[in-house]
ZAMARGU-4260 file (C-alpha; in steps of 0.2 Angstrom, whole numbers, plus 5000, padded with zeros to 4 digits):
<rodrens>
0) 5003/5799/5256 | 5019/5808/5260 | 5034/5804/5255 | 5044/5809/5269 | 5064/5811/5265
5) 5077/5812/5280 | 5089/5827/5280 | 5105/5824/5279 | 5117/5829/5294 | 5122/5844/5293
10) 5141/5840/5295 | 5142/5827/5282 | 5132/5838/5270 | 5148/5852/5271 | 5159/5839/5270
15) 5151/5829/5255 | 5151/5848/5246 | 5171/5851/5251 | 5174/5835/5243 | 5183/5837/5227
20) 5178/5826/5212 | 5182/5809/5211 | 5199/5806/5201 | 5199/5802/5184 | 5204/5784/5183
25) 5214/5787/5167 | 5223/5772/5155 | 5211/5760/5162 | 5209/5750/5145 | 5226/5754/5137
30) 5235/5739/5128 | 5247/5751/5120 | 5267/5743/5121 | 5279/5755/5131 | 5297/5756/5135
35) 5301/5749/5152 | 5315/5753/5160 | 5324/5749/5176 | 5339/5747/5186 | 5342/5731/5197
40) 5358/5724/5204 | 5359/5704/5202 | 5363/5698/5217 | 5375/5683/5211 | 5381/5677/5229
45) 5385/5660/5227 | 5394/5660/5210 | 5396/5678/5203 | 5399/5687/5219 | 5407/5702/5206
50) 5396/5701/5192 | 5384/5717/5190 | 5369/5719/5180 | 5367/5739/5176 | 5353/5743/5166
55) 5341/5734/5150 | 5328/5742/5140 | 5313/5729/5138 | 5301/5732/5125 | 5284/5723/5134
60) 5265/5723/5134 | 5260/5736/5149 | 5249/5726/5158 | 5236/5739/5166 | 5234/5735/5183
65) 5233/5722/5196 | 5223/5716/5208 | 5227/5716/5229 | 5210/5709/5239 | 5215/5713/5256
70) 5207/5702/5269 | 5191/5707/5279 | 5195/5708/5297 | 5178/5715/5307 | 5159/5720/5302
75) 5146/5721/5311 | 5129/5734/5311 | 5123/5745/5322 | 5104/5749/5327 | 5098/5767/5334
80) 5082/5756/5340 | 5092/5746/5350 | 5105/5755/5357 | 5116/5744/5369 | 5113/5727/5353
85) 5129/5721/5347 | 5126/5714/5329 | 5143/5710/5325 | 5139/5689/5324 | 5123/5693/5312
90) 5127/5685/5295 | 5119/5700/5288 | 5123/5720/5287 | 5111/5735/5289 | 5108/5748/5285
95) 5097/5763/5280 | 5080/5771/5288 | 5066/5761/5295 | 5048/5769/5298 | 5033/5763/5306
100) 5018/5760/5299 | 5009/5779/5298 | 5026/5784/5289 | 5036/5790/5305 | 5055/5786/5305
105) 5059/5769/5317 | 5074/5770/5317 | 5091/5772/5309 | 5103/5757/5304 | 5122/5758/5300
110) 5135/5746/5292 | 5154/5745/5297 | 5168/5735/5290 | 5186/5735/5293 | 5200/5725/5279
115) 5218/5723/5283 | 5228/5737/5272 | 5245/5730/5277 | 5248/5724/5259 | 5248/5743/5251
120) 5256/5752/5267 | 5268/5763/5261 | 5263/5761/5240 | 5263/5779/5234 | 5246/5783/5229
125) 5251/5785/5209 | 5252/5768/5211 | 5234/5766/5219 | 5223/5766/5202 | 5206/5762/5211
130) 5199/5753/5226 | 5179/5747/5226 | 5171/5740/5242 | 5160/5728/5232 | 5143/5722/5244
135) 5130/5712/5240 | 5111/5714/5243 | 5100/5701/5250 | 5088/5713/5252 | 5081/5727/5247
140) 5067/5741/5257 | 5063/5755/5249 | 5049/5767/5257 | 5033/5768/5250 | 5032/5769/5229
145) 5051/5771/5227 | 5061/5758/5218 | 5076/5761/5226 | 5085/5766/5242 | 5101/5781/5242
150) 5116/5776/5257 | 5129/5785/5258 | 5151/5779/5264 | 5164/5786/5271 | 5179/5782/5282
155) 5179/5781/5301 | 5192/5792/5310 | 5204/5783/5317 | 5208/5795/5334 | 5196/5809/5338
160) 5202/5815/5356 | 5186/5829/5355 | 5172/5813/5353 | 5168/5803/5369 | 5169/5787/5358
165) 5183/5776/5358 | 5195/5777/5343 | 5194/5759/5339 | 5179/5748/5337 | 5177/5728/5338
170) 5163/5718/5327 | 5161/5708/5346 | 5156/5722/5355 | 5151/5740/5343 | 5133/5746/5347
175) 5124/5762/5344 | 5131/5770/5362 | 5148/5769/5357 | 5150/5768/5338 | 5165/5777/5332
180) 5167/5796/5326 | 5165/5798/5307 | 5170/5806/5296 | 5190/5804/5291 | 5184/5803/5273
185) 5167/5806/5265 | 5164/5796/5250 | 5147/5802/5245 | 5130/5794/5240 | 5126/5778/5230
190) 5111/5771/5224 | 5105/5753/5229 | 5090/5748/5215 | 5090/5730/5216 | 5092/5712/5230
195) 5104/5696/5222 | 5116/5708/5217 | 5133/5718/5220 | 5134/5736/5221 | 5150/5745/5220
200) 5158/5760/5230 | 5173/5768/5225 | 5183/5769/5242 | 5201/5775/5234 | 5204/5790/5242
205) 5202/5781/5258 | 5213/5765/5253 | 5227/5781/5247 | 5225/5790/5264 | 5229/5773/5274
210) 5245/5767/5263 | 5250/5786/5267 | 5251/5782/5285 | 5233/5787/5290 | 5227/5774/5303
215) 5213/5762/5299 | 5198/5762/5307 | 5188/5756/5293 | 5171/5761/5283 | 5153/5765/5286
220) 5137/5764/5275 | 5122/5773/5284 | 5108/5781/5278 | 5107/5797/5265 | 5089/5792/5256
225) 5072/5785/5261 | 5073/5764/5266 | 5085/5752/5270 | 5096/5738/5263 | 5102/5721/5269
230) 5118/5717/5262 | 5127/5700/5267 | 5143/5699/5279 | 5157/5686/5283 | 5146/5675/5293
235) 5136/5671/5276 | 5146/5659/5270 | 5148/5668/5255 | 5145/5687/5247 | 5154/5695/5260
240) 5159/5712/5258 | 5176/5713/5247 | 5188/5727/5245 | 5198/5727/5224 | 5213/5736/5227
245) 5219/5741/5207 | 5239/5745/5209 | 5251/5751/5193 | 5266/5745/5199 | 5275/5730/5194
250) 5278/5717/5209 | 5290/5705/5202 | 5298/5694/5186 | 5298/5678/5183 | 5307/5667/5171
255) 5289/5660/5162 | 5276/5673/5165 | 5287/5690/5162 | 5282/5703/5172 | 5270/5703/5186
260) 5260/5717/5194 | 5257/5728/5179 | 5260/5745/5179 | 5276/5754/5167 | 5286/5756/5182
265) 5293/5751/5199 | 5311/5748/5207 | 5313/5729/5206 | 5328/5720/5219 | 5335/5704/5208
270) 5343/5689/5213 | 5345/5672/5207 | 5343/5656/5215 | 5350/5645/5223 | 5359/5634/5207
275) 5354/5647/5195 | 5371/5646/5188 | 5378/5631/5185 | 5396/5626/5174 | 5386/5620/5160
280) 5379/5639/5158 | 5396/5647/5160 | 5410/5645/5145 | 5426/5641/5147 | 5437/5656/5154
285) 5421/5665/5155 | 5426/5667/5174 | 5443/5678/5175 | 5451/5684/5189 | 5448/5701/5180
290) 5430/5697/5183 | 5431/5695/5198 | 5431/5710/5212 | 5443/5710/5225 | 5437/5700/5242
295) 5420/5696/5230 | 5424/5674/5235 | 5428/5671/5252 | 5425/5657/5263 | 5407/5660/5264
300) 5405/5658/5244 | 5415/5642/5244 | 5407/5627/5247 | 5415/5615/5259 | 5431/5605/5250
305) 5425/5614/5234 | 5443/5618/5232 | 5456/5604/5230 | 5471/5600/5227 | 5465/5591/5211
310) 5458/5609/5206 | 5473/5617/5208 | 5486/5614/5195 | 5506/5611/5201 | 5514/5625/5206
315) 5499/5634/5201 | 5498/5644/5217 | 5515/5650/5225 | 5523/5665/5233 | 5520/5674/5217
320) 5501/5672/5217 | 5500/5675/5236 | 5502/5693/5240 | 5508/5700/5255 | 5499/5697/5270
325) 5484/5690/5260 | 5484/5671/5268 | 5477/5676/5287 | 5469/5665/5300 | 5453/5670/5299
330) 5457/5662/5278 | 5463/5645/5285 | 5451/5632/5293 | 5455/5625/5309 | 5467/5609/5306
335) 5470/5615/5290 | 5489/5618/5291 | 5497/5605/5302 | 5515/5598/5301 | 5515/5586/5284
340) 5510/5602/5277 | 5526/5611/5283 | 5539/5609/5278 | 5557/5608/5288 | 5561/5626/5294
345) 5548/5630/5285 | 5541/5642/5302 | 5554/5651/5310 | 5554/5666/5322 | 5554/5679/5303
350) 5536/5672/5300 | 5532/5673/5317 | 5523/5690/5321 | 5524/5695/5342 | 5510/5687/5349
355) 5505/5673/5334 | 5507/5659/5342 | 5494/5657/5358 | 5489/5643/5368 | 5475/5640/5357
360) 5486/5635/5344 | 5495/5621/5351 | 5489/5606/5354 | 5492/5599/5372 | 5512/5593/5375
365) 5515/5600/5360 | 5529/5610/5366 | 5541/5601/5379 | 5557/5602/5387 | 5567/5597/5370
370) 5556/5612/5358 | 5562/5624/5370 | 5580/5630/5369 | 5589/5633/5383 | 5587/5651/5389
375) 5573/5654/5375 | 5559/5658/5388 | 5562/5675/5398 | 5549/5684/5408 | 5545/5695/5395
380) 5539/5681/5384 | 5526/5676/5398 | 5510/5684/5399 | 5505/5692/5417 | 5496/5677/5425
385) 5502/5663/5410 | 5512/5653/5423 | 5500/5647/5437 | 5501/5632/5448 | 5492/5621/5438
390) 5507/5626/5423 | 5520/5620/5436 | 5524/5601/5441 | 5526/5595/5460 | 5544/5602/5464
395) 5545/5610/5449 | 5554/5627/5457 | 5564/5625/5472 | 5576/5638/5480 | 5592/5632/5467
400) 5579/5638/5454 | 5574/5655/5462 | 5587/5670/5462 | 5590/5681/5478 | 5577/5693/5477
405) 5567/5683/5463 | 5549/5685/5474 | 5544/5699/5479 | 5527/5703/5487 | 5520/5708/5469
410) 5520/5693/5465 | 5512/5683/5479 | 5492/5687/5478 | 5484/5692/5494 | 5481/5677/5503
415) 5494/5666/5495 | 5507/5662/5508 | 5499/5655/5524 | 5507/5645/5538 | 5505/5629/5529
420) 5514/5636/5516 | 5530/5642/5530 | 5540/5628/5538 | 5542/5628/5559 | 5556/5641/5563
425) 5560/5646/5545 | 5556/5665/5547 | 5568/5673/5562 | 5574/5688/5566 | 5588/5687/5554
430) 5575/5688/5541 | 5566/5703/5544 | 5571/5718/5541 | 5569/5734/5552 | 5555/5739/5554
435) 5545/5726/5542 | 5534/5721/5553 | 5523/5736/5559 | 5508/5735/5571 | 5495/5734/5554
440) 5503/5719/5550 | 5498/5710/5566 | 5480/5706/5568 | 5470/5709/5585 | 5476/5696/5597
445) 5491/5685/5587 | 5503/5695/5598 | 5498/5694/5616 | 5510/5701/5630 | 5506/5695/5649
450) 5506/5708/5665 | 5498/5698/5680 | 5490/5685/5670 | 5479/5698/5661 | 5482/5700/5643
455) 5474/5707/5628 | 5461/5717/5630 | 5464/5726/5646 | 5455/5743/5651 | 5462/5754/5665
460) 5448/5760/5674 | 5451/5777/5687 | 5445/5773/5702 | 5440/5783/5719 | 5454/5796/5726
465) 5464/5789/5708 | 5465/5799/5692 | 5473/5790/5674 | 5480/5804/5663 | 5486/5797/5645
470) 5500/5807/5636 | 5506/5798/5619 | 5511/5780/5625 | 5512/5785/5645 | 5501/5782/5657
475) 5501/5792/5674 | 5491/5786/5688 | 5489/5799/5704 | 5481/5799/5717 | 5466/5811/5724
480) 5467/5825/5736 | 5463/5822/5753 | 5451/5837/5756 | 5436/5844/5748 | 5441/5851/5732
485) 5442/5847/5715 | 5449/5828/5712 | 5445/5825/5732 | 5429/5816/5741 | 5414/5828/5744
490) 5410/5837/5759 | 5396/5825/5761 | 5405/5811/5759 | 5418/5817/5773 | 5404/5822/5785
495) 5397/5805/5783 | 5416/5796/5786 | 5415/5806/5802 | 5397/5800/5807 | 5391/5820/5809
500) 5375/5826/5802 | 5374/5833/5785 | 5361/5842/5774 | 5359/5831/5756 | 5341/5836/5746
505) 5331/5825/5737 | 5316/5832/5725 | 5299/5827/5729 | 5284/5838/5725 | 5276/5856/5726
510) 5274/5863/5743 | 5278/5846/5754 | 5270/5848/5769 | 5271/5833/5777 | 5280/5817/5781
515) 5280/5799/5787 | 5292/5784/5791 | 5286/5765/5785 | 5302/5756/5793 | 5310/5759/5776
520) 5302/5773/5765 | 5299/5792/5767 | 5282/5796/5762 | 5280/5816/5759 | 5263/5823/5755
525) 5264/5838/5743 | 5252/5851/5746 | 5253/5861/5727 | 5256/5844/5718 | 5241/5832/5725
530) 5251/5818/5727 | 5261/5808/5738 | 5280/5805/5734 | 5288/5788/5742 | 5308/5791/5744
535) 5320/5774/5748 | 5326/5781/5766 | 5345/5774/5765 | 5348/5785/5747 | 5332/5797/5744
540) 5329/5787/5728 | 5311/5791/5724 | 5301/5775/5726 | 5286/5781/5717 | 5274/5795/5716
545) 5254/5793/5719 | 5237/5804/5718 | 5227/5807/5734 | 5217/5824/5736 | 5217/5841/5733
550) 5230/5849/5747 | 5237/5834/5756 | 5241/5841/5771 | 5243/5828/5783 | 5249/5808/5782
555) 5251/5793/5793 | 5257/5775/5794 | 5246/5762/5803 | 5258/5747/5799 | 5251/5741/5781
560) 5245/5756/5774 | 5247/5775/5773 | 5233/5788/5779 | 5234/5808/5772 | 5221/5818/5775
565) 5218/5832/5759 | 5214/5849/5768 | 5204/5855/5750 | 5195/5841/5747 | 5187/5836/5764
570) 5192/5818/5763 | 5205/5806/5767 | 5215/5795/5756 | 5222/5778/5761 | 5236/5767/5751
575) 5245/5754/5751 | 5260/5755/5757 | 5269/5740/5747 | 5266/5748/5730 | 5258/5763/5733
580) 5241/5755/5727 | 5224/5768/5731 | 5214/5756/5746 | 5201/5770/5747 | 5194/5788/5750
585) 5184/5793/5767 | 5176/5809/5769 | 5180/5820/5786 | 5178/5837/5792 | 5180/5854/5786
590) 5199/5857/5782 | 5205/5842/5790 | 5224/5848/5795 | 5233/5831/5804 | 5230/5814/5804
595) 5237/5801/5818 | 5237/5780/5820 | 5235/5776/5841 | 5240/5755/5836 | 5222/5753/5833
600) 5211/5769/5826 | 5215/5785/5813 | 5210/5802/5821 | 5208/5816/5812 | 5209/5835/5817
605) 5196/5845/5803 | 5202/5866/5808 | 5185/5874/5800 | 5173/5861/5812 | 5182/5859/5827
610) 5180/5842/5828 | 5189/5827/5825 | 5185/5812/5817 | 5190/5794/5820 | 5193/5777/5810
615) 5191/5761/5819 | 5191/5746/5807 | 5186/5756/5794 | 5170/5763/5803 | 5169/5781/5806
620) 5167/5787/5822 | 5165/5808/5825 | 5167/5814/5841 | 5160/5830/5846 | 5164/5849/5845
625) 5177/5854/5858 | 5176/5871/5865 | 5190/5882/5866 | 5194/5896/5875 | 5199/5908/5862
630) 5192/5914/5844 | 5194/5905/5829 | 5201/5890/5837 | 5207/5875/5825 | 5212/5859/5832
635) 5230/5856/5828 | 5244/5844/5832 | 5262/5850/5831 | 5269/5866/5827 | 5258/5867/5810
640) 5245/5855/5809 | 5246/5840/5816 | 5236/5822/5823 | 5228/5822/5841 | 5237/5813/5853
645) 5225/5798/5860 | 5226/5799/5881 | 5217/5783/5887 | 5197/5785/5885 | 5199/5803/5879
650) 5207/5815/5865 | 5220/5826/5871 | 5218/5841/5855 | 5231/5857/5854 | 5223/5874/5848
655) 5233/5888/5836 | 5228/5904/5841
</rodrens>
């Protein structure tokens, strides 16, 4: 049968041939003894703050490497078969080619873990001997006759912004739709030949390329031969895969076991513990001032009452062994100096610096009438704001105490003087000066003058035939002309006093072309506008404005409502004449021209017709053609158009010739 061998991608095959060899791992087995040499400055804290340890040459066994096993974070499989499957609870990995059973590929399986590289980030990668992802096999499937199954590894790329993948996987949720881009690093192919035990792939160019700063996103085993592997993962309970990181570099030193870490080199930071150095390990006068730096022991190296009087011999610290300036309040705990440890005159103004001696640093009374000399306290010697009233008694400061001209309004705060504060009657005239009290001192309303019993707040208002004119402080008041003209009543206004007719316009709309009286409105029909405009008759205010017909040419009042006849519409409109409110709309004759109310019916003249139409309780009545006696008669009223004048049982109708 055919032994059918999948081809490898074309991408990973260029990269596996870029690849260059594996490095050499060099000195693996060496036991050979070196020189090794380093710098590290003891960090004596607590009892040798000045002692400095430079350099040693040690003559020690080079221990050849040792061993970091980061921890293993995520695995999981992923299966081309069944894309959307997340595998990442399995307590096994795949991976490999699976075929059917006439020798056809089923399939393709993958493997990806993920270790936590925290521990070597930053090591320089000459420090990075090797690193081996060890797996174990539970099982094996080569195809057909073969004894063993080829995979291949490489790393996963961390960001790839030109793949549609995300750049970071989870074991909870990876599947064959959206596995990770690969390749970061390509490890090349290994060979699998036997299940129960470990095969090893050397991952150090990966494990170098992530302590350099390169992002982890972990390995992937997939296929490169014919068949398939099982290896067990984390959820196994044991045999998960394992990463063995080799590092030359020395981690540490310790007092029993030497050096730690292996390697011949590395920059170590030393310090010694807590009670590392005790008195018994110190000789006498090994500790000399000479040994010790300037401002090495302060107050921080001490322990609390580690220095007593009992360790300080009589007289052994005096002026001579205190230098200048070199006992300051930051060196003296608080309490430490009180009076049994000063003596009489022992303080006076010569040790005294400006400014030493706060409020912090005395206790309260401390200082009383009988410490303070007379005189000895000036305004100079008191802070802005130091003397405030809970620093003065009941009483304390009366007038005997204050100098003419002692307060001044800098020092009263805004706010501070009120009328509890000023006795009845004791500021007068006599004590103000000129001009010291100015209208922005005096609120709104605290003075208030009287004229007529009318006080703050008045406004003069110009009336009719009165004119106010302001100029500065002055007010003049004149009165207006007595004839038309500018400051005088209106020629209206004087027609109107004299009860003789004037003219006074009042806006309605287009083309008014007819009118009517209510008892209190004017109702106007507006021929252009269509509408009817209601005017209040004692002013001319307009009322309202209403729609009728087109070309309202005639209009009437029949005690509730009003009655206009619209000449281009054929029709009559009737509203109400207490809001204006349409009642209705009748149709008439041709061009109906005037409308008129007898007390109990509407007539209407209709010009292109002659005839004229009448309403009688809301039934229409028509009466018949009238003839005239000249051409192109139309039935008018009035001088335009107008309603026909009812004459007992018949219709007296005026012509226009």
């Amino acid at each position: 049968m055919h032994n059918p061998q999948p081809a490898i991608p074309a991408t990973a095959v260029n990269k596996f041939q870029r690849r260059p060899k594996f490095p050499m791992l060099q000195d693996r087995n060496q036991t050979t003894k070196r020189n090794v040499t380093f710098t590290a400055a003891a960090m004596f804290h607590r009892y040798l703050p000045a002692l400095l340890l430079t350099s040693c040459s040690l003559i020690l066994p080079c221990a050849v490497s040792a061993q970091v096993t980061p921890t293993l974070t995520h695995d999981a499989y992923i299966d081309s078969a069944q894309t959307s499957s997340n595998f990442g609870s399995q307590s096994t990995l795949k991976a490999g080619i699976l075929y059917n059973n006439n020798g056809s590929i089923a399939g393709y399986q993958r493997t990806l873990v993920k270790f936590d590289l925290s521990s070597v980030a930053g090591v320089p990668s000459q420090y990075i001997l090797a690193a081996t992802l060890k797996l174990y096999v539970t099982k094996l499937q080569p195809y057909q006759s073969n004894a063993s199954v080829s995979l291949q590894s490489g790393a996963l790329y961390a960001q790839n912004p030109n793949q549609p993948f995300p750049s970071f996987w989870d074991e909870s949720s990876v599947n064959w739709q959206n596995q990770p881009p690969w390749f970061d690093y390509f490890f090349g192919p290994f060979l699998v030949a036997a299940a129960n035990q470990t095969v090893a792939v050397d991952v150090t160019q990966y494990v170098r390329n992530v302590a350099a700063g390169r992002q982890n996103n972990g390995l992937l085993i997939f296929e490169y031969g014919a068949g398939s592997v099982v290896f067990a993962s984390k959820e196994s309970g044991g045999n998960a895969p394992r990463l063995e990181i080799y590092l030359n570099r020395i981690s540490s030193v310790t007092g029993t076991g030497g050096l730690a870490g292996g390697g011949t080199n590395g920059d170590l930071a030393l310090s010694i513990a807590d009670s590392g150095v005790t008195t018994p390990k110190l000789a006498d006068s090994a500790v000399t001032s000479q040994k010790i730096a300037l401002g090495a022991v302060g107050t921080l190296h001490l322990a609390a009452n580690s220095v007593t009087a009992s360790n300080i011999a009589p007289a052994a610290v005096g002026t001579t062994q205190i230098a200048t300036e070199s006992v300051t309040s930051n060196k003296i705990a608080a309490g430490a100096v009180g009076s049994v440890q000063l003596a009489l005159s022992a303080v006076n103004t010569n040790q005294l610096s400006d400014g030493a001696v706060t409020s912090a640093k005395l206790a309260p009374a401390a200082v009383g009438t009988s410490q303070i000399a007379n005189e000895s306290v000036t305004s100079n010697k008191i802070a802005s704001g130091g003397v405030g009233t809970s620093q003065l008694a009941a009483a304390a400061v009366s007038t005997n105490q204050l100098s003419n001209g002692a307060i001044t309004s800098a020092k009263i705060a805004p706010g501070a003087v009120g009328a509890t504060e000023i006795a009845n009657q004791s500021i007068t005239t006599a004590h103000l000066g000129t001009g010291a009290v100015t209208a922005d001192r005096i609120g709104a309303g605290q003075v208030v003058k009287g004229l007529n019993n009318l006080t703050d707040n008045v406004t003069l208002a110009a009336g009719d035939n009165v004119s106010i004119t302001q100029s500065g402080n002055t007010l003049t008041i004149s009165a207006g002309q007595s004839f038309p003209g500018a400051g005088g009543p209106s020629l209206n206004a004087l027609k109107a006093a004299m009860l003789q007719w004037y003219r006074q316009d009042f806006a309605v709309g287009g083309a008014p072309s007819a009118l009517a009286f209510d008892g209190v409105n004017i109702w106007v029909a507006n021929y252009l506008s269509g509408t009817v405009t209601k005017l209040l008759a004692t002013t001319g205010a307009t009322v309202g404005t209403y729609p009728v017909g087109n070309g309202p040419a005639g209009i009437a009042f029949d005690g509730t409502d009003i009655w206009v006849v619209n000449q281009n519409s054929n029709n009559m409109t009737e509203l109400r004449a207490s809001d204006g409110a349409p009642m209705g709309t009748f149709p008439v004759g041709q061009y109906p021209q005037g409308v008129h109310f007898d007390g109990s019916n509407i007539w209407v003249t209709n010009g292109h017709d002659n005839t004229v139409s009448k309403f009688y309780n809301g039934s229409l009545v028509v009466v018949g053609a009238i003839p005239f006696t000249w051409p192109s008669t139309e039935p008018t009223s009035g001088s335009r158009s107008g309603a026909a004048t009812p004459s007992r049982n018949f219709v007296l109708v005026t012509a226009r010739q």
